[in-house]
LUMPALUM-119097 format. One line per field, with one value per atom (N, C-alpha, C): residue number from 1; x, y, z; residue in one letter; atom name; chain. Coordinates in Angstrom, 2 decimals. Example, Ala and Ser with C-alpha at 12.3 -4.5 7.8 and 13.67 -1.06 7.14 Angstrom:
2
resi (1, 1, 1, 2, 2, 2)
u (13.19, 12.30, 13.20, 12.85, 13.67, 12.90)
v (-5.69, -4.50, -3.30, -2.25, -1.06, 0.03)
w (7.80, 7.80, 7.80, 7.08, 7.14, 7.87)
resn (a, a, a, s, s, s)
name (N, CA, C, N, CA, C)
chain (A, A, A, A, A, A)
end
This chain:
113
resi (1, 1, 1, 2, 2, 2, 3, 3, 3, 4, 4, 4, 5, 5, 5, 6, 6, 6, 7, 7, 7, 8, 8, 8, 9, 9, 9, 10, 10, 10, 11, 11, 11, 12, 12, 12, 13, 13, 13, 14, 14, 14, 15, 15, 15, 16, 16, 16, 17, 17, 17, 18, 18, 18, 19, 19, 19, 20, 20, 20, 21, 21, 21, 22, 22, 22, 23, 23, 23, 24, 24, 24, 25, 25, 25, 26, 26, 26, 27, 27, 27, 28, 28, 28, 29, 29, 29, 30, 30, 30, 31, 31, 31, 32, 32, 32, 33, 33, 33, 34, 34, 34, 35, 35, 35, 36, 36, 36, 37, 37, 37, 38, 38, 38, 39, 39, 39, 40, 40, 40, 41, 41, 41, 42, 42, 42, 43, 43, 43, 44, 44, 44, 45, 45, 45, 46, 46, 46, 47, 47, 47, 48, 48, 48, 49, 49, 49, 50, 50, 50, 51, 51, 51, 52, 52, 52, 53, 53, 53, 54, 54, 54, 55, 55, 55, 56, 56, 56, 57, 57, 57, 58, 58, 58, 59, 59, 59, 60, 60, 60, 61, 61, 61, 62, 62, 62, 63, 63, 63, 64, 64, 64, 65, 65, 65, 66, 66, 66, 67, 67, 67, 68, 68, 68, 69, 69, 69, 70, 70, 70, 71, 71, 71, 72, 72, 72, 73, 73, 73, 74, 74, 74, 75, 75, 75, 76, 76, 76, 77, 77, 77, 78, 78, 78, 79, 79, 79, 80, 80, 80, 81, 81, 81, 82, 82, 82, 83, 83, 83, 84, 84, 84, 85, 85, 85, 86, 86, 86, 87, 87, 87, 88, 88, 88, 89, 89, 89, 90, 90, 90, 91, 91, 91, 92, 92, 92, 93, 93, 93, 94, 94, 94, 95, 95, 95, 96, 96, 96, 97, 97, 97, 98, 98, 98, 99, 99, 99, 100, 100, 100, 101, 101, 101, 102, 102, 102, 103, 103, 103, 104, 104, 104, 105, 105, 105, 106, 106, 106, 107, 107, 107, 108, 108, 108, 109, 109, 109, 110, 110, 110, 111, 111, 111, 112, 112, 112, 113, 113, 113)
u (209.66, 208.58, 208.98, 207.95, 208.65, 207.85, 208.85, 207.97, 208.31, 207.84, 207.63, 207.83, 209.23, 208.52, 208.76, 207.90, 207.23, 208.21, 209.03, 209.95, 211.12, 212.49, 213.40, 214.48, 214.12, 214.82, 215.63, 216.02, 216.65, 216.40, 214.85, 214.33, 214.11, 213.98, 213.40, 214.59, 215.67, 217.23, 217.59, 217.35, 217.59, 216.91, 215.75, 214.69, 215.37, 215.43, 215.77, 217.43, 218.28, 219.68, 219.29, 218.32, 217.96, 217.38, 216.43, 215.66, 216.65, 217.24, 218.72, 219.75, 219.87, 220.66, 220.16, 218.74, 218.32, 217.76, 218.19, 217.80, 216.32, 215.66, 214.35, 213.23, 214.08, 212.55, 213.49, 212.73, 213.25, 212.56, 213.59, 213.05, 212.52, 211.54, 211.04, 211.49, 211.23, 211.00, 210.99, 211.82, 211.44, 210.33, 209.38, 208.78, 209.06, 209.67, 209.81, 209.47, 209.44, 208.52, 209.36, 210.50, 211.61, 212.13, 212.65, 213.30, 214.54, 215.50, 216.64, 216.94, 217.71, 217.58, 216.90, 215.91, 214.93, 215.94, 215.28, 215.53, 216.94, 217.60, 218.86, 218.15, 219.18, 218.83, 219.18, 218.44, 218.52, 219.97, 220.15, 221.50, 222.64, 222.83, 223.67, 223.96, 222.94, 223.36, 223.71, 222.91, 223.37, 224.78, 225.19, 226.42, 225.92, 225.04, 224.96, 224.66, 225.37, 225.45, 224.23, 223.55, 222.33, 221.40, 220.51, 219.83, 218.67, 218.16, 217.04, 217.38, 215.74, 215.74, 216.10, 215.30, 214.94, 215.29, 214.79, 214.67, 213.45, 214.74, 213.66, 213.19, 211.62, 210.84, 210.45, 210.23, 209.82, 208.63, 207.40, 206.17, 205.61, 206.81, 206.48, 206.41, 206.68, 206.86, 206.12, 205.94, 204.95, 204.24, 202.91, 201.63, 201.65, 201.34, 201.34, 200.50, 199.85, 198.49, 199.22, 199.62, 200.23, 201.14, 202.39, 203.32, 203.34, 202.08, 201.63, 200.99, 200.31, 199.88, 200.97, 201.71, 202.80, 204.50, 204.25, 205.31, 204.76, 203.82, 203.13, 203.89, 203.75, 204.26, 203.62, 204.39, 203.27, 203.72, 204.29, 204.11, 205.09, 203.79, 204.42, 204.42, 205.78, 206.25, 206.29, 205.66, 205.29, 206.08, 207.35, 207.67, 207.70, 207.01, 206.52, 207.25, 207.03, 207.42, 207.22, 207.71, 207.50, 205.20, 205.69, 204.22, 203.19, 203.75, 202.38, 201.47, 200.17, 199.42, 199.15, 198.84, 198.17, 196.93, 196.11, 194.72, 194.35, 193.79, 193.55, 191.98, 191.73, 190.41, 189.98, 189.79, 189.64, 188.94, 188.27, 187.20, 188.14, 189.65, 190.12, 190.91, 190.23, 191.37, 192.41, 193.41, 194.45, 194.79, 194.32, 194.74, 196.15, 196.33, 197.70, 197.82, 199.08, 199.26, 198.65, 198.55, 197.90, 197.31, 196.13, 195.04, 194.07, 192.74, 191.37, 191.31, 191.90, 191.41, 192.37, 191.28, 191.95, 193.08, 194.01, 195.08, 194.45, 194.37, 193.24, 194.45, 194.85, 195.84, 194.65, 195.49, 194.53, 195.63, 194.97, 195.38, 196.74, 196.45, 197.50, 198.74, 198.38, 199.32, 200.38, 199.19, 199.88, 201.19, 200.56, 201.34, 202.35, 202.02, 203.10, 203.90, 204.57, 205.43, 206.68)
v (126.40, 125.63, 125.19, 125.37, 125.44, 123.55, 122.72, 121.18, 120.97, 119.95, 119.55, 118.33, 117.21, 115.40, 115.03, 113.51, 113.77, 112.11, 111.93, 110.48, 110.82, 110.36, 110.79, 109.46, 108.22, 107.08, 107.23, 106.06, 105.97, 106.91, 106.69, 107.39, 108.99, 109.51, 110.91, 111.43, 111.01, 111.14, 111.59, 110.61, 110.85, 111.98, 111.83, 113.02, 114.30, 114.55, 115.54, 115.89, 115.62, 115.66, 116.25, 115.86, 116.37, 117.46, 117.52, 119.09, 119.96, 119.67, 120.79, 121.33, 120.68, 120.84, 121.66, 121.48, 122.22, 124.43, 124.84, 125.98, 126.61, 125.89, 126.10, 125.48, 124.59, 124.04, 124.23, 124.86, 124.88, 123.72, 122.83, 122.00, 123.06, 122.95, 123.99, 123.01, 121.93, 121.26, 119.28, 118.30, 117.21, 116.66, 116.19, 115.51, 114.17, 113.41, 112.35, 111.75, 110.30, 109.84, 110.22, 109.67, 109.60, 110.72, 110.85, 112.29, 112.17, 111.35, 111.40, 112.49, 113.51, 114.32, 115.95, 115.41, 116.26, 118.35, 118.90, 120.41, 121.27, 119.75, 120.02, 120.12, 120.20, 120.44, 119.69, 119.14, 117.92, 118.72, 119.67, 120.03, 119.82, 119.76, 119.64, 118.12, 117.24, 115.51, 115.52, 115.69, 115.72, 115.92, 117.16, 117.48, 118.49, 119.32, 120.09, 121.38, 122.29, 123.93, 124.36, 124.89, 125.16, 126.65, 127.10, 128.48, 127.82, 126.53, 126.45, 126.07, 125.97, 125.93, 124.40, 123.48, 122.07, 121.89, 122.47, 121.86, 120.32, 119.57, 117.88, 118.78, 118.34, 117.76, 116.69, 116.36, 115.24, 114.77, 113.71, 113.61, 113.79, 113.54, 113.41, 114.97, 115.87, 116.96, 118.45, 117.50, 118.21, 117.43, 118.40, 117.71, 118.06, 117.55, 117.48, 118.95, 119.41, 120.21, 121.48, 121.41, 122.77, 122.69, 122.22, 122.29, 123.49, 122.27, 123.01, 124.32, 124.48, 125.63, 127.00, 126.23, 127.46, 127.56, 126.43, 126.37, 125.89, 127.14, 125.92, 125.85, 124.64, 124.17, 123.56, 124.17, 124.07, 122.83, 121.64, 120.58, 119.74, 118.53, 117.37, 116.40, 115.30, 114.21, 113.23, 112.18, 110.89, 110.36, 109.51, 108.33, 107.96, 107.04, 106.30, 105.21, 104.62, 103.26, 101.73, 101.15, 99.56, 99.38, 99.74, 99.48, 100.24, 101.43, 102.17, 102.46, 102.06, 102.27, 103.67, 104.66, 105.76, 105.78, 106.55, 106.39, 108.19, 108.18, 110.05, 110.03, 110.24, 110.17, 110.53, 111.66, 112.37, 113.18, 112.92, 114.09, 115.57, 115.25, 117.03, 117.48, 118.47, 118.95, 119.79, 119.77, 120.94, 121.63, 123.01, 124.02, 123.78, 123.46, 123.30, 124.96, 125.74, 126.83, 126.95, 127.98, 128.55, 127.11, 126.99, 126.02, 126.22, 126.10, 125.91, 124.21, 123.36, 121.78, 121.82, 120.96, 120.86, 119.48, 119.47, 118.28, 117.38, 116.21, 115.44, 114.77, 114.62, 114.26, 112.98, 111.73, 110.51, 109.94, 109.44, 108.97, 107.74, 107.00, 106.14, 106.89, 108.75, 109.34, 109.68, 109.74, 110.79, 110.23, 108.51, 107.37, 106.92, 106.94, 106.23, 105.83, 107.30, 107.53, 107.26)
w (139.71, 140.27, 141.68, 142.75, 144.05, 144.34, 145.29, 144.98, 146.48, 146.89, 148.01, 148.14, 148.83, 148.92, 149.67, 149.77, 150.97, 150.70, 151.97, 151.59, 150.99, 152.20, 151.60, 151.59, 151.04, 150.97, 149.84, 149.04, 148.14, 146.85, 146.53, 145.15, 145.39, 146.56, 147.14, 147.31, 147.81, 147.61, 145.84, 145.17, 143.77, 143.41, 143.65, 143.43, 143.68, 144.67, 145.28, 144.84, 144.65, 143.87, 142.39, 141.95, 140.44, 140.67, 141.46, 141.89, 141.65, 143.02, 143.65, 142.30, 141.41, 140.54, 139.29, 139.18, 138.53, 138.98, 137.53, 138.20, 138.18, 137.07, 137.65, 138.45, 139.35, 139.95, 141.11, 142.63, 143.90, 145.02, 145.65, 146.20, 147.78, 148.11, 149.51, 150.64, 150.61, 151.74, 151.60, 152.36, 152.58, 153.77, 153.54, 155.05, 155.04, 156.09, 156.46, 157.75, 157.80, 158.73, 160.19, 160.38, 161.49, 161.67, 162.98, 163.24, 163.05, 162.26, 161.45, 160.52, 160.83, 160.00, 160.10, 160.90, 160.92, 161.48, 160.51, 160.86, 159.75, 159.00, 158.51, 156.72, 155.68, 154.67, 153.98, 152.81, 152.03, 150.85, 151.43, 149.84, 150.73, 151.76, 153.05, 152.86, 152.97, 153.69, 151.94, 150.64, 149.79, 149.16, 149.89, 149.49, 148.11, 147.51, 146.18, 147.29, 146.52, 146.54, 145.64, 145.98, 145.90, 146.66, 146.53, 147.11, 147.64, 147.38, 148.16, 149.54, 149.97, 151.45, 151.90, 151.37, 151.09, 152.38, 153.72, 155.32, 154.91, 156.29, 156.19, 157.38, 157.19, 158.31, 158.79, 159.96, 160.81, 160.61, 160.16, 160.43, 161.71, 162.47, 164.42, 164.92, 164.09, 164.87, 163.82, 162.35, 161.71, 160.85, 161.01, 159.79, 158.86, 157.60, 156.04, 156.04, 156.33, 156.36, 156.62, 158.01, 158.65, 156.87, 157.01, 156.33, 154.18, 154.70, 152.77, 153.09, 154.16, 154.25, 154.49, 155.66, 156.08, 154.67, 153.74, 153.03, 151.89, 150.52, 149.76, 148.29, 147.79, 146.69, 146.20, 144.51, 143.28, 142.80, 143.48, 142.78, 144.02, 144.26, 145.56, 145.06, 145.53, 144.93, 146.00, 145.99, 146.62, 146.89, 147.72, 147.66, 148.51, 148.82, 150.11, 150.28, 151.64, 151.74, 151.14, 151.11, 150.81, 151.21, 152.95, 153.18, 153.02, 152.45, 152.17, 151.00, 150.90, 150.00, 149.74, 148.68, 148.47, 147.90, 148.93, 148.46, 147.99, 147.25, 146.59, 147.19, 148.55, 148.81, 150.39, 150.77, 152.16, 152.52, 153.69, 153.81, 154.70, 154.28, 154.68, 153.62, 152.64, 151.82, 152.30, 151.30, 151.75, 150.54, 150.18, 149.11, 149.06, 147.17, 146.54, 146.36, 146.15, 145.63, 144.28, 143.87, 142.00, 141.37, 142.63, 142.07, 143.15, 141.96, 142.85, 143.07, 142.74, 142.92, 144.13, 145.28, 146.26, 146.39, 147.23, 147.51, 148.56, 148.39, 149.80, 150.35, 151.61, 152.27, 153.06, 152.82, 153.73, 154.53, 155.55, 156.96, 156.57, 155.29, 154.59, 154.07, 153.89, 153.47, 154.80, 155.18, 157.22, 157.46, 157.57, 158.46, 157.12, 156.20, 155.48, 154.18, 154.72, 153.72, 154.39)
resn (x, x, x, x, x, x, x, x, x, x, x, x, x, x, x, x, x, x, x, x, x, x, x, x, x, x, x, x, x, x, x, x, x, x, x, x, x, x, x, x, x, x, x, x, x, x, x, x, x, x, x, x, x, x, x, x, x, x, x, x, x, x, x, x, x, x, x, x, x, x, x, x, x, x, x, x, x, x, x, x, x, x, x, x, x, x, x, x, x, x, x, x, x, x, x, x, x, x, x, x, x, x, x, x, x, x, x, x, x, x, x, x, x, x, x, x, x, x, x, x, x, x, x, x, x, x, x, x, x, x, x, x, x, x, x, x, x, x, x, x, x, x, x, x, x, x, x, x, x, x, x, x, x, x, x, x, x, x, x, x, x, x, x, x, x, x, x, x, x, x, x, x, x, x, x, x, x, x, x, x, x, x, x, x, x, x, x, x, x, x, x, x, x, x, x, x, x, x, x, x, x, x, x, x, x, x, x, x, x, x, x, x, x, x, x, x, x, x, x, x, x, x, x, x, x, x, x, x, x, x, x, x, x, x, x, x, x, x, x, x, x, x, x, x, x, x, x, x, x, x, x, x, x, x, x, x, x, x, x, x, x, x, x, x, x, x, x, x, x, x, x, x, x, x, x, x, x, x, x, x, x, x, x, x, x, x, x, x, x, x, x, x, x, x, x, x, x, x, x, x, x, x, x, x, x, x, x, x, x, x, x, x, x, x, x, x, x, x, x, x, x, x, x, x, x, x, x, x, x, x, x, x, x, x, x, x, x, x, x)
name (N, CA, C, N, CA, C, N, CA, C, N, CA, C, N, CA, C, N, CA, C, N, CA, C, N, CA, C, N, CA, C, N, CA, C, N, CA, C, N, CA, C, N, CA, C, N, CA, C, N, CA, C, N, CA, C, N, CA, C, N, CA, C, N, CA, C, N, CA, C, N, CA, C, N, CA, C, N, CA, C, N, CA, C, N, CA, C, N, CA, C, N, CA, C, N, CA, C, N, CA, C, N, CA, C, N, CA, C, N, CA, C, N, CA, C, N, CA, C, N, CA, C, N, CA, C, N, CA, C, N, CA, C, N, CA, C, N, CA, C, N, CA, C, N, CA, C, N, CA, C, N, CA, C, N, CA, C, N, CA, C, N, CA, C, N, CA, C, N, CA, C, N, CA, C, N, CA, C, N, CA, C, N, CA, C, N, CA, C, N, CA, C, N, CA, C, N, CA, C, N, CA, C, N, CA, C, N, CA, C, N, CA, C, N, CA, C, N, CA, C, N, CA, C, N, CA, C, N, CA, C, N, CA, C, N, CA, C, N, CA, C, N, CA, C, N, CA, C, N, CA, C, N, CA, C, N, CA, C, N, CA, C, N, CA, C, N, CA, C, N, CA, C, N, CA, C, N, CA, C, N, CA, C, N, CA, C, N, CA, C, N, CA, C, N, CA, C, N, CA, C, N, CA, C, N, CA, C, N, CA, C, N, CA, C, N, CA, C, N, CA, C, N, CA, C, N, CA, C, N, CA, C, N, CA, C, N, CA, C, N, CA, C, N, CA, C, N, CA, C, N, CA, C, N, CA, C, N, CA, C, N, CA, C, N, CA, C, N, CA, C, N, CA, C, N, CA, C, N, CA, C, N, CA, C, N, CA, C, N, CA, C, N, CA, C)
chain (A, A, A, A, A, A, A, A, A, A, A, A, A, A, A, A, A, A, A, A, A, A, A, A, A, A, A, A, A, A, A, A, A, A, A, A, A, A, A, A, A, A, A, A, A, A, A, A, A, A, A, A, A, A, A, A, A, A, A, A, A, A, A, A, A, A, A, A, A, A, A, A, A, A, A, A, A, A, A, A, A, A, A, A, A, A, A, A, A, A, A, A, A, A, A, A, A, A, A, A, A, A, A, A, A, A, A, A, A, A, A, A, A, A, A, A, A, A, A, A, A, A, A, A, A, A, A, A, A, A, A, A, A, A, A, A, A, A, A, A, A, A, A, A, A, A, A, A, A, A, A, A, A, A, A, A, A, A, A, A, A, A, A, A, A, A, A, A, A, A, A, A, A, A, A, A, A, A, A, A, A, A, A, A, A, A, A, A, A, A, A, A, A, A, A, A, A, A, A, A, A, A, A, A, A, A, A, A, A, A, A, A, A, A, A, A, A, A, A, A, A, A, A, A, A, A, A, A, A, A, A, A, A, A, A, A, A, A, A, A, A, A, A, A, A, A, A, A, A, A, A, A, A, A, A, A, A, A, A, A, A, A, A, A, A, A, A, A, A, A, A, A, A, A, A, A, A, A, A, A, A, A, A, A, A, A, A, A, A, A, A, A, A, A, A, A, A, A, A, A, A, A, A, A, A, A, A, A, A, A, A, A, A, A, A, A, A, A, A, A, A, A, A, A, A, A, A, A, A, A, A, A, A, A, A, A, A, A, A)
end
């Protein structure tokens, strides 16, 4: 199962350590807000030997949209900040992989995770 998350603090860290370790689910990709990080691989700052790709991205230097489109995954994991609310409600969808229900990415998602 290829996954995608979006927040790489404390819990997206954990997250992502369990992904990596497992052999059937491949982490594709982190997006995060700050350019800390940005371009290197979450099995790298991790420290796990691993085959996935799991490149962080920047929010500053990529959009949620481009991202799922040019890298898509069949299952995205949330962890946002302290200040951010998630709202499931947007007038721009973005096609999940091996699904007709679309993914609605909102402006609360953009800014803050």
């Amino acid at each position: 199962m290829k996954i995608g998350l979006l927040g790489f603090g404390k819990a997206g860290k954990a997250v992502a350590n369990v992904i990596l370790q497992h052999k059937d689910f491949s982490l594709e990709w982190v997006l995060k807000k700050t350019d800390t990080l940005n371009k290197l691989s979450a099995k790298d700052i991790l420290g796990i030997s691993a085959s996935d790709d799991a490149l962080i991205y920047s929010q500053n230097s990529t959009d949620i949209e481009t991202l799922l489109e040019d890298h898509p995954v069949t299952l995205l994991l949330i962890f946002p900040t302290k200040k951010a609310s998630i709202f499931m409600a947007s007038s721009q969808p973005v096609k999940r992989s091996r699904s007709s229900q679309p993914f609605r990415i909102t402006e609360k998602m953009r800014s803050g995770f």
